[in-house]
C-alpha positions in Angstrom: 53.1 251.1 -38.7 52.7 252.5 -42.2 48.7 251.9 -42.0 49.0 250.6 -45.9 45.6 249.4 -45.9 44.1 252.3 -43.5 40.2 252.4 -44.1 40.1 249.1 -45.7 38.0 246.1 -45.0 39.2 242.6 -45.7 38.2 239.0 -45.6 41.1 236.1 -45.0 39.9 232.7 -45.3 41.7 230.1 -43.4 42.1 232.7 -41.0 43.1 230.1 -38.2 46.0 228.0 -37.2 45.3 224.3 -37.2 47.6 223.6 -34.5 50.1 225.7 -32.2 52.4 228.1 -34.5 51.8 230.2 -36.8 49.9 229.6 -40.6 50.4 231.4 -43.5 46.6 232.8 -42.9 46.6 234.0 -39.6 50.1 236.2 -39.6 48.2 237.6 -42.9 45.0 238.6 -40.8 47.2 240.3 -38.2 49.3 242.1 -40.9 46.0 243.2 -42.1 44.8 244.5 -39.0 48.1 246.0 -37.9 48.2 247.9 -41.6 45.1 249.5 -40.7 42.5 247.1 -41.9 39.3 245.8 -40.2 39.4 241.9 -41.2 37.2 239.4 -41.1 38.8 236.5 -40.1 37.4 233.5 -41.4 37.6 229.7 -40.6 35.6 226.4 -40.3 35.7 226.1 -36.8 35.1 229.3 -35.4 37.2 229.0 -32.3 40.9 229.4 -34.6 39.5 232.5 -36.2 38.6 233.6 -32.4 42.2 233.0 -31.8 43.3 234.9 -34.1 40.7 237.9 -33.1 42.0 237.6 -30.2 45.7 239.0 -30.9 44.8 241.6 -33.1 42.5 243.2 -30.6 45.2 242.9 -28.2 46.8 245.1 -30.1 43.8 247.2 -30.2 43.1 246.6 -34.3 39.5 245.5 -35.7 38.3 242.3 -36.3 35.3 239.8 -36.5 35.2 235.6 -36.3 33.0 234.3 -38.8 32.8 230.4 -39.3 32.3 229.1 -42.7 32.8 226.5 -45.3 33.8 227.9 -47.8 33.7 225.1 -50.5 29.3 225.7 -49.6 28.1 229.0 -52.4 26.0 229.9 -49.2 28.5 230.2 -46.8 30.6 232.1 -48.6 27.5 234.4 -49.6 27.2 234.9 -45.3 30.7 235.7 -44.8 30.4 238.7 -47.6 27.5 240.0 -46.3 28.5 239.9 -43.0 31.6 241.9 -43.7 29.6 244.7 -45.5 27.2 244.7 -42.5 29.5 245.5 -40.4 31.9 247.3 -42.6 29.6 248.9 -44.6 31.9 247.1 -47.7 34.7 245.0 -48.8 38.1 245.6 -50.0 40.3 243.1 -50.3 39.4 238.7 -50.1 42.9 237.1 -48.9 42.4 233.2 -50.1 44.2 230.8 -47.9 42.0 227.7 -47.4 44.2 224.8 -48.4 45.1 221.4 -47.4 47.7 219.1 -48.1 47.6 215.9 -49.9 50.9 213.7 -49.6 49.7 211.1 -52.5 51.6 210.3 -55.4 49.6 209.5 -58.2 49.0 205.5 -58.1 47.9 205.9 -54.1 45.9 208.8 -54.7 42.2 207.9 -54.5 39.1 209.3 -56.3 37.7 210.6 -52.9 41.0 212.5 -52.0 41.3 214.1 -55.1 37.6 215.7 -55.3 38.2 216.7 -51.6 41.5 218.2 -52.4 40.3 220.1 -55.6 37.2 221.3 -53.6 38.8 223.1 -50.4 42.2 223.7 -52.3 40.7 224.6 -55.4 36.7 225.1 -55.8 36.8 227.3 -52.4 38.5 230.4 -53.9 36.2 230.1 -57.1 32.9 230.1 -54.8 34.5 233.3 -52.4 36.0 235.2 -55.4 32.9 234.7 -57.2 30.9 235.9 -54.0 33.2 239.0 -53.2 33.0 240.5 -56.6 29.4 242.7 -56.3 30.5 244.0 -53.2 34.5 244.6 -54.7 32.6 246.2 -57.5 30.7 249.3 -55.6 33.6 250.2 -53.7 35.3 250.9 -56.9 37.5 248.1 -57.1 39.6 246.2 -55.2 42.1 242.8 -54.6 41.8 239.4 -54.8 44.8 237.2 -53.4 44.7 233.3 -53.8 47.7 231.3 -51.9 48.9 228.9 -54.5 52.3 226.8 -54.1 55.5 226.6 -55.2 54.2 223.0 -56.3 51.3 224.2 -58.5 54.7 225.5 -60.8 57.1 222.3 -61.0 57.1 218.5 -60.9 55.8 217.5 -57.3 55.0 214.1 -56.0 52.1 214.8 -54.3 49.6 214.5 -57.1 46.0 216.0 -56.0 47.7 219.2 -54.1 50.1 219.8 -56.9 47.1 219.9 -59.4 44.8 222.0 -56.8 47.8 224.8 -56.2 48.1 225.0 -60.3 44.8 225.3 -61.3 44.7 228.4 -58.5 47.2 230.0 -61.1 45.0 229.4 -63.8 41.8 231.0 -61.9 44.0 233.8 -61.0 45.0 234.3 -64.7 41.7 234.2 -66.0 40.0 236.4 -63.3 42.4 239.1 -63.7 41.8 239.1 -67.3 37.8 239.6 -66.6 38.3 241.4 -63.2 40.4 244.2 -64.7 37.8 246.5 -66.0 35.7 246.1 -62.8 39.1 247.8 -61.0 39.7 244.8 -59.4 43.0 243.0 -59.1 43.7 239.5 -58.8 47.2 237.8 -58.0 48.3 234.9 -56.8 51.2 233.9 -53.9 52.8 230.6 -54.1 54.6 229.8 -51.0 57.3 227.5 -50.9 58.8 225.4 -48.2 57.2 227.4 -45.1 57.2 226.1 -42.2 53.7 226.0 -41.0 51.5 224.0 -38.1 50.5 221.9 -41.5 53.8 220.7 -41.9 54.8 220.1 -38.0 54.1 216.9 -38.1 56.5 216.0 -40.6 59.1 215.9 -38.0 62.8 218.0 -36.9 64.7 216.5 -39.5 62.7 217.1 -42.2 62.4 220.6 -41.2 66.1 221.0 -41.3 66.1 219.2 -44.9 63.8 221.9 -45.9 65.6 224.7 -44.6 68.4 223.5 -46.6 67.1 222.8 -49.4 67.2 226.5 -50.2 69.7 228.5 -52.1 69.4 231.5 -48.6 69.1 228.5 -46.1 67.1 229.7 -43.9 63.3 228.9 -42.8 60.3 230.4 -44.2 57.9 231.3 -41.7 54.1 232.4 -42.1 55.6 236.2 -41.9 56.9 236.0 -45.3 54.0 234.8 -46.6 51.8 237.5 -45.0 54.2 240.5 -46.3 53.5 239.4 -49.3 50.0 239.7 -49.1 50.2 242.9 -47.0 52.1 244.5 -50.5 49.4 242.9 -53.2 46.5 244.2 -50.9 47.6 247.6 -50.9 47.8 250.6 -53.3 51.6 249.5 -54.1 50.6 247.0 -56.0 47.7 249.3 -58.2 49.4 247.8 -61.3 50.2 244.5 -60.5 47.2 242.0 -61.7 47.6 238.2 -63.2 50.6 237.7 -61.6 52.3 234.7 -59.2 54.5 235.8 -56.2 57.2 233.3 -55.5 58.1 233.5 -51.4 60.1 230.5 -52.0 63.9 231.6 -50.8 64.9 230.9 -54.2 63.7 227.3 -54.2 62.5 227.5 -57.6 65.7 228.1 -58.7 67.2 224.9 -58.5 
């Protein structure tokens, strides 16, 4: 391994896999770990981010579970301090909480929307917002939020397409106040992964999917996490404000 993020300390959210596979969050906490990182891997129920504790220290890297909510200002207040407890600081927060809403507009109801906004949405405001004292004393550091390809084109699914483009908007904004502080804040917006969120959307849609793509071929939680891997380490020192589209050209049609 190149040990890209040797000596750092990081904090994934969404850190578990709902379901068996592979999520976006999870392959990112094990690139973490397997660049060099010791990651906090952090979920609402405790035994996913176990599972994925579990594989990085099979491969004998560093990592904690931590249980949170982290749409709740005092849970992600615990999960920061519990990283610098053991850590002695913080490097890097890796935003992946997200779920999916499949509502167009008319069938979309008030409840769904606020819960949407508040786990897709609110969640990386209240951690960002939490990380940024202890980003601050180490100098500096990186902020990634996983948008969507949907937060950047007409999408029918109303609530999560709004959620994943006011992400790009936070990330904007925060890079813009973030920047003098040394700390850097990007964005990734996925596109048609397939993820244990999406399994239940059946074999033929997967195939659609893969298709739908200008390479053709399936995305997996890997791409997604190589990604991250690059905008948490020094590589990316002059990269802030910006959206990575992992998308296999998707956008391009």
């Amino acid at each position: 391994m190149a040990h890209r993020l040797k000596g750092k300390v990081a904090i994934v959210t969404g850190a578990g896999s709902r379901g068996p596979g592979l999520g976006n969050g999870k392959a990112t906490a094990i690139l973490f770990a397997r660049e060099g990182a010791s990651v906090l891997c952090v979920d609402h129920m405790k035994e996913r981010a176990q599972e994925t504790v579990d594989v990085i220290r099979a491969d004998g890297w560093s990592a904690e579970a931590f249980a949170a909510d982290v749409t709740r200002v005092a849970d992600c207040d615990a999960m920061v301090a519990d990283a610098v407890a053991r850590w002695g600081g913080v490097d890097i927060l890796h935003n992946n909480v997200g779920i999916e809403s499949r509502h167009a507009l008319l069938e979309t109801t008030e409840e769904e929307w606020d819960h949407v906004m508040a786990v897709d949405a609110k969640s990386m405001f209240l951690a960002t917002k939490a990380v940024v004292p202890a980003l601050e004393r180490r100098g500096g550091g990186s902020v990634i939020c996983v948008s969507s390809i949907a937060g950047l084109r007409g999408y029918g699914r109303t609530a999560y397409a709004a959620a994943k483009a006011a992400v790009i908007g936070f990330v904007k904004t925060c890079a813009v106040q973030l920047g003098p502080k040394g700390i850097r804040v990007n964005a990734i917006a996925p596109g048609m992964v397939w993820t244990p969120m999406v399994s239940d959307l059946g074999e033929e849609m997967r195939e659609r999917r893969r298709r739908a793509t200008p390479l053709g071929t399936e995305g997996t939680g890997w791409d997604v996490a190589w990604g991250a891997v690059y905008l948490a380490s020094d590589e990316s020192r002059w990269v802030t404000g910006q959206t990575l589209i992992i998308d296999a050209g998707a956008t391009t049609r």
